[in-house]
PLY file of the C-alpha trace (Angstrom):
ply
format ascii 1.0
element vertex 305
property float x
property float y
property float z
element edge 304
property int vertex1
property int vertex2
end_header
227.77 -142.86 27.54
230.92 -141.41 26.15
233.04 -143.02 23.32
235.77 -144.07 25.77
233.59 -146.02 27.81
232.42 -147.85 25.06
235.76 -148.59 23.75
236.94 -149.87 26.91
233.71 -151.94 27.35
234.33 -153.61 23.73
238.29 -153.75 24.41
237.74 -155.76 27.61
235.34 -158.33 26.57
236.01 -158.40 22.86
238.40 -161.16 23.37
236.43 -163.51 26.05
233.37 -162.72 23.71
235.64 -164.38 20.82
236.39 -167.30 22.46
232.62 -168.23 24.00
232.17 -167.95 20.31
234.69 -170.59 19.27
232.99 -172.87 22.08
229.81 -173.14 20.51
228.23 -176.26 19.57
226.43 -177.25 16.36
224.85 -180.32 17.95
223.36 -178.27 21.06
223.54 -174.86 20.38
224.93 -173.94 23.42
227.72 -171.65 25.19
230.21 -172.91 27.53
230.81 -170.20 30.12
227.05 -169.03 29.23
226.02 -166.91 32.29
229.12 -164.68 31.69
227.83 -164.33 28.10
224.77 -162.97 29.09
226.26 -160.84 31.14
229.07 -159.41 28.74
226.70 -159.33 26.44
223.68 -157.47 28.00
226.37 -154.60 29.40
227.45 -153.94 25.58
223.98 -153.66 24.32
222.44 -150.89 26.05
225.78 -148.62 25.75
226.51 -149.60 21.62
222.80 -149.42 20.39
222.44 -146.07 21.85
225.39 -144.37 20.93
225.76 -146.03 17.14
221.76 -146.82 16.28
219.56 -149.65 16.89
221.77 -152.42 16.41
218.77 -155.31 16.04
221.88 -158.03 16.25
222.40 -157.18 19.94
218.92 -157.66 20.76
218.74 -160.95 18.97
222.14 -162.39 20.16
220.94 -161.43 23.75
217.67 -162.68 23.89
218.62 -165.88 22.05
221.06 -166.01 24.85
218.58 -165.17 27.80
215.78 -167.65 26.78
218.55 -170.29 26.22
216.23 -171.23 22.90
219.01 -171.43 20.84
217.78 -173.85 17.46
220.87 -173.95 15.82
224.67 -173.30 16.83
225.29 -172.12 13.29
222.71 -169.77 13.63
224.67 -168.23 16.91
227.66 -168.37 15.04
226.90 -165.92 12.08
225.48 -163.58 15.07
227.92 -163.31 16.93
230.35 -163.05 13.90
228.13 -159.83 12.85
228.93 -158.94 16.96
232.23 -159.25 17.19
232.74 -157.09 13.85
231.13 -154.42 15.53
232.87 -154.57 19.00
236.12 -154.82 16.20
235.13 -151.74 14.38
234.34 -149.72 17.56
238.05 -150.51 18.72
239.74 -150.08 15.35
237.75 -146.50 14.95
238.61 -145.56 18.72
242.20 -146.72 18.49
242.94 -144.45 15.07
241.43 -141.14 16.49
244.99 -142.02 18.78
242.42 -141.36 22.08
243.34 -144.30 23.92
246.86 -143.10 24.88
245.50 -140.47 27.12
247.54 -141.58 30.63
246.25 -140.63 33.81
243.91 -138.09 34.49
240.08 -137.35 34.90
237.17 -137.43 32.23
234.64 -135.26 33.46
230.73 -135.50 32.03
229.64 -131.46 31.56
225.68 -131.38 32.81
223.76 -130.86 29.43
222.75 -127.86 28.59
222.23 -125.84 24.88
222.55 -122.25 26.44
226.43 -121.02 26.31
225.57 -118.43 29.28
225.05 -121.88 31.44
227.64 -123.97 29.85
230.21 -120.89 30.36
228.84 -120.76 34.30
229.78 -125.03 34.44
233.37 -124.48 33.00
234.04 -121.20 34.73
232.76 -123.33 38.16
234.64 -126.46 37.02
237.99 -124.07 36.49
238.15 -122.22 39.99
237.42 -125.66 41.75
240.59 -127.05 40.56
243.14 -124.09 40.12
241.77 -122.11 43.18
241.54 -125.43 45.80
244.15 -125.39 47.89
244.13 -129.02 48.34
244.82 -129.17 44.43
248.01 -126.70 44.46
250.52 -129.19 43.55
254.24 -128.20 42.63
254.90 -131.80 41.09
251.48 -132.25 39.21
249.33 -130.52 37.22
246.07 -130.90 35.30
245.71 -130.19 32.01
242.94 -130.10 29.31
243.30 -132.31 26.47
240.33 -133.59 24.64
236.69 -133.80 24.45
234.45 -136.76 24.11
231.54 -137.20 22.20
228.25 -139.00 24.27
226.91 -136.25 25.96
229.74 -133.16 27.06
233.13 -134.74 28.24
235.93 -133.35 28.96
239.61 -134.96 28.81
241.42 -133.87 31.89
245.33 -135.45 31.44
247.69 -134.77 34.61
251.09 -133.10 33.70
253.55 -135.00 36.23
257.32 -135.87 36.94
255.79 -139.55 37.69
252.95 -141.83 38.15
252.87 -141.66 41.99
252.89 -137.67 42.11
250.30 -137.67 39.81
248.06 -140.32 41.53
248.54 -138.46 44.73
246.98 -135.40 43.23
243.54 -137.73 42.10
243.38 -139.24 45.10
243.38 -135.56 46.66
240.60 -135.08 44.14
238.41 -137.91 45.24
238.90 -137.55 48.78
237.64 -133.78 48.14
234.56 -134.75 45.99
233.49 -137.15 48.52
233.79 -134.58 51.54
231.95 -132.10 49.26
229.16 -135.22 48.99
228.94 -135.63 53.10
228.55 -131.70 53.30
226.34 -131.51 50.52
223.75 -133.97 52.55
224.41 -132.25 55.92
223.34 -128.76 53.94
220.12 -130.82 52.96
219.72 -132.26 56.33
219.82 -128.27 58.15
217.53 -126.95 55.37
215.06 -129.10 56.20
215.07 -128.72 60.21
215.66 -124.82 58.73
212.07 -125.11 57.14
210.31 -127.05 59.51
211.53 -124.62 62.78
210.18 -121.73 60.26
206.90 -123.63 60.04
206.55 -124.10 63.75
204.36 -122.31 66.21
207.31 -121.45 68.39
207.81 -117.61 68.83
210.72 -115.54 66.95
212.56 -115.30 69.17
212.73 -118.88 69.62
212.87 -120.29 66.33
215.83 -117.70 65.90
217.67 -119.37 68.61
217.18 -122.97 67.38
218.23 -121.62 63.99
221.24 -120.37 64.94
222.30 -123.40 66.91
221.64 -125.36 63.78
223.54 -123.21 61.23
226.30 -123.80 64.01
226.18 -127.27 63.68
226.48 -127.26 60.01
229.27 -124.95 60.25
230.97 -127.39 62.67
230.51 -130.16 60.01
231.96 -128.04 57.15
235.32 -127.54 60.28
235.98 -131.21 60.38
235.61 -132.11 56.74
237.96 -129.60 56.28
240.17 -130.96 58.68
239.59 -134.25 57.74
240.85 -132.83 54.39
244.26 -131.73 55.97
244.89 -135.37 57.31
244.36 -136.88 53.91
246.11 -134.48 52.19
248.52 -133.74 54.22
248.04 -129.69 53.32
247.27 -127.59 56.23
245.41 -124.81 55.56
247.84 -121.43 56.04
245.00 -118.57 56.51
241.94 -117.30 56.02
242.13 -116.67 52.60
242.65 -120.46 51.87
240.14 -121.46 54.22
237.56 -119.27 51.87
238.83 -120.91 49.00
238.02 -124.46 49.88
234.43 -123.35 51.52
233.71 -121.70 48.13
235.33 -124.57 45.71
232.38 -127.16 47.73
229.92 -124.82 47.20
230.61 -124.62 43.55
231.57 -128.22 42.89
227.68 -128.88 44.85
225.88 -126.63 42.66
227.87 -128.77 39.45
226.97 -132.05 41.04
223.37 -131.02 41.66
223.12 -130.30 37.64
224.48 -133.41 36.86
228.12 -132.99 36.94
230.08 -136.18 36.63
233.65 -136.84 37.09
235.59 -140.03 36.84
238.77 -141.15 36.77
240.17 -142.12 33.63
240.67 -145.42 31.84
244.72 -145.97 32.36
244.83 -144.78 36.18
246.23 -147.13 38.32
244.12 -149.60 40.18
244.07 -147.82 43.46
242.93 -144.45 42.17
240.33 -145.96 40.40
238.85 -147.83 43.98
238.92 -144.15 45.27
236.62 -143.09 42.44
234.28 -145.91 42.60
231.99 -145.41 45.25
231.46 -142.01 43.88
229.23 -143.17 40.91
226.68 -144.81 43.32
226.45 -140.70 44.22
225.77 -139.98 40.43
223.33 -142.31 39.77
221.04 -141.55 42.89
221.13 -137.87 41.32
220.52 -138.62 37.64
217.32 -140.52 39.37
216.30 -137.58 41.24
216.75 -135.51 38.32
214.79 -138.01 36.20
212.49 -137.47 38.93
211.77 -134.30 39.11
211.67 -133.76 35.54
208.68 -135.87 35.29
206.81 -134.59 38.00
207.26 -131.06 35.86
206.26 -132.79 32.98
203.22 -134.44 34.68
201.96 -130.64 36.46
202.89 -129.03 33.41
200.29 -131.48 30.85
197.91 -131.67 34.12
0 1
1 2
2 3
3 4
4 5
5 6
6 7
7 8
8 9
9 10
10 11
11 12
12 13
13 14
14 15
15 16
16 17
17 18
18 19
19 20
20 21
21 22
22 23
23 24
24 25
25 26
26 27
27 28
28 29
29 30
30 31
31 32
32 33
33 34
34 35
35 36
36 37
37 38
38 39
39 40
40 41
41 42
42 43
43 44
44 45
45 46
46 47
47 48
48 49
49 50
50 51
51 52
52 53
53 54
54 55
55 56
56 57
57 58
58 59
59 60
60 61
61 62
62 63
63 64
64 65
65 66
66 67
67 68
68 69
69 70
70 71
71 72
72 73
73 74
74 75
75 76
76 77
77 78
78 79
79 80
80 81
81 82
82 83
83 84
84 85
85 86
86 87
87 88
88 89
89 90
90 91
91 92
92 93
93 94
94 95
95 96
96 97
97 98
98 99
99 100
100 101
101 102
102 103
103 104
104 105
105 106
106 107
107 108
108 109
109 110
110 111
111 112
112 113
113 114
114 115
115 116
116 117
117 118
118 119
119 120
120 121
121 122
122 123
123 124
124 125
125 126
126 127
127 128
128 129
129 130
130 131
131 132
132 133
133 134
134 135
135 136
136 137
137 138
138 139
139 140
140 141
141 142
142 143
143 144
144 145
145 146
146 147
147 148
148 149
149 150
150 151
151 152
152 153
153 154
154 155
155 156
156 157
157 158
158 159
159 160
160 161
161 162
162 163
163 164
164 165
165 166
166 167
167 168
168 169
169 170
170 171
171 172
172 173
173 174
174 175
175 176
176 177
177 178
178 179
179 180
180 181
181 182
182 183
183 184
184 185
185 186
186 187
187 188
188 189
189 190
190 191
191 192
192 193
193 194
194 195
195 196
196 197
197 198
198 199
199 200
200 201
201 202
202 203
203 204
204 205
205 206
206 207
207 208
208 209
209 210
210 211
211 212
212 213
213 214
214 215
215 216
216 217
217 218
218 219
219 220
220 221
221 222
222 223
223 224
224 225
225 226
226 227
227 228
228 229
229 230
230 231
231 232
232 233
233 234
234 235
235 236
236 237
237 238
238 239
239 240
240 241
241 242
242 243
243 244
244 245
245 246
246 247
247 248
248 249
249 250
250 251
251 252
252 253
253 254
254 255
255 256
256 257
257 258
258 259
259 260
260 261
261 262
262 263
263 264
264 265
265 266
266 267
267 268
268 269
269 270
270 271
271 272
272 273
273 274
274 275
275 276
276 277
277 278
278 279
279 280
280 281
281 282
282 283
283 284
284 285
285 286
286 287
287 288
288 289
289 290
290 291
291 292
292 293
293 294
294 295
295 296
296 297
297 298
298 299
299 300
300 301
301 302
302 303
303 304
C-alpha cells in the first residue's frame, strides 16, 4: 500500500480514534462507539504494520478490542496513547515531505517488476495510452507527472487545468475508458475460449473456419459499440481512421498493463463524484491480484512437484 493511502487512512480516523480514546472507562474498560473501533482499528493495522514493521501495539490494541477482554481501562489507555503517536507521526512525516497538496489527478500502482527492459515496456505502454487516446486530447486539461510513491511503484499523475470542472471532466473520460477497456477485455476472454473449444471440435475446417469468423465478428462488433459508447460519454466523435486505430490500440495496451497488475486510482483531493467513477474499478483489481496470486502458486506448486 502506498504512503498516501496510509496517510489518508491515519488522517481520517486519527481524530475519531482520539476521541473513543477519551471515552474510555476505568471502572469497565470499555469503548463507547466500540464496533467502529474495531473497525477503524483493524483497517489501520494491516496497511501500518506492513509498510513501517511489525507494530506488536496494533495487534494488541485490536485483539484486546475484538475479544472485548479488556481488564483494565488504564491499560487501553497507554495503548492507544502509543497508537495514536504513531497514526500522529505517520501524518506529521507525510505532511513535511509537502505530498499532501497534490490536487487532482491520478496515482497509478506500476506492476512490480526488477527488470528495466519490462518496467521501460509499462511506462512506454502507460505513456501512449494517455497522450495518443483520442478520448484524452484535451485543450483545457492536461496530465502531468509529478511524484512517485513509495509502497510498491506509484506514480503521481497531477492534471494541469484552467479549473476544477475541466479537469474532472478529463478523469471521468479516464474512468469511463478503463471500464470499457474492462468489458472488452472479458469479451476477448469470452471469444478465446469458444476460439479454443471450436479448434478442439470434430467439426471439419472448413467449418470451424466459418464459426470462427462469425465469432471474431462478434467481438469486433463489441469493440464498435464500446467505442461508440465512448463517443456518447465523451462527447468526442471519432474523426477517421487513424483515431479509430488509436483507441483500438490504447485498450489493447492498457489490457496487457491491467493483466500485469496495473492499478490506477484517482487521487486523494478529487472531488466526490470522480472518485464514485473510480470506485467500482478496484473490485476489477482485486479479482486480478487474486488470479495472479493464483496462478503464481499453482507455478510454485508444479514447479516443487
Amino acid at each position: 500500500m502506498r504512503f498516501g493511502e496510509i496517510y489518508r487512512r491515519c488522517k481520517e480516523n486519527y481524530n475519531y480514534i482520539e476521541h473513543c480514546h477519551n471515552q474510555v472507562s476505568e471502572k469497565y474498560g470499555k469503548i463507547r462507539g466500540e464496533n467502529q473501533v474495531i473497525t477503524e482499528l483493524n483497517s489501520l493495522t494491516e496497511s501500518i504494520k506492513k509498510n513501517l514493521g511489525d507494530i506488536n501495539i496494533l495487534q494488541e490494541v485490536t485483539h484486546k478490542v475484538n475479544n472485548r477482554n479488556l481488564t483494565s481501562g488504564a491499560r487501553l489507555n497507554v495503548i492507544e496513547n502509543e497508537l495514536l503517536a504513531k497514526m500522529k507521526l505517520i501524518i506529521q512525516l507525510y505532511e513535511s515531505l509537502d505530498q499532501n497538496k497534490q490536487g487532482i489527478g491520478l496515482d497509478i500502482k506500476v506492476p512490480e517488476t526488477d527488470n528495466f527492459t519490462e518496467f521501460k515496456k509499462f511506462i512506454d505502454g502507460l505513456e501512449f495510452v494517455f497522450t495518443k487516446c483520442p478520448f484524452f486530447q484535451s485543450n483545457d486539461a492536461r496530465l502531468k507527472f509529478k511524484s512517485v510513491d513509495i509502497g510498491s511503484t506509484w506514480l503521481i499523475i497531477g492534471v494541469a487545468c484552467a479549473t476544477i470542472a475541466t479537469g474532472s471532466v478529463l478523469l471521468n473520460n479516464i474512468a469511463t475508458f478503463i471500464d470499457k477497456c474492462i468489458v472488452i477485455q472479458s469479451h476477448k476472454q469470452t471469444y478465446m475460449m469458444q476460439k479454443q473449444e471450436i479448434e478442439k471440435s470434430k467439426c471439419d475446417k472448413a467449418e470451424k473456419e466459418e464459426i470462427i469468423k462469425y465469432l471474431e465478428k462478434a467481438f469486433k462488433i463489441g469493440v464498435d459499440n464500446a467505442i461508440k459508447e465512448l463517443e456518447d460519454a465523451t462527447g468526442h466523435q471519432i474523426q477517421d481512421g487513424d483515431e479509430r486505430g488509436r483507441v483500438e490500440q490504447s485498450f489493447e495496451r492498457l489490457e496487457k498493463l491491467l493483466d500485469k497488475g496495473l492499478q490506477i486510482y484517482v487521487s486523494i483531493d478529487s472531488p466526490p463524484e470522480t472518485k464514485a467513477l473510480f470506485e467500482p474499478l478496484e473490485m476489477h483489481y482485486l479479482s486480478i491480484a487474486e488470479e495472479l496470486k493464483r496462478i503464481e502458486k499453482k507455478s510454485d506448486d508444479e514447479t516443487k512437484g
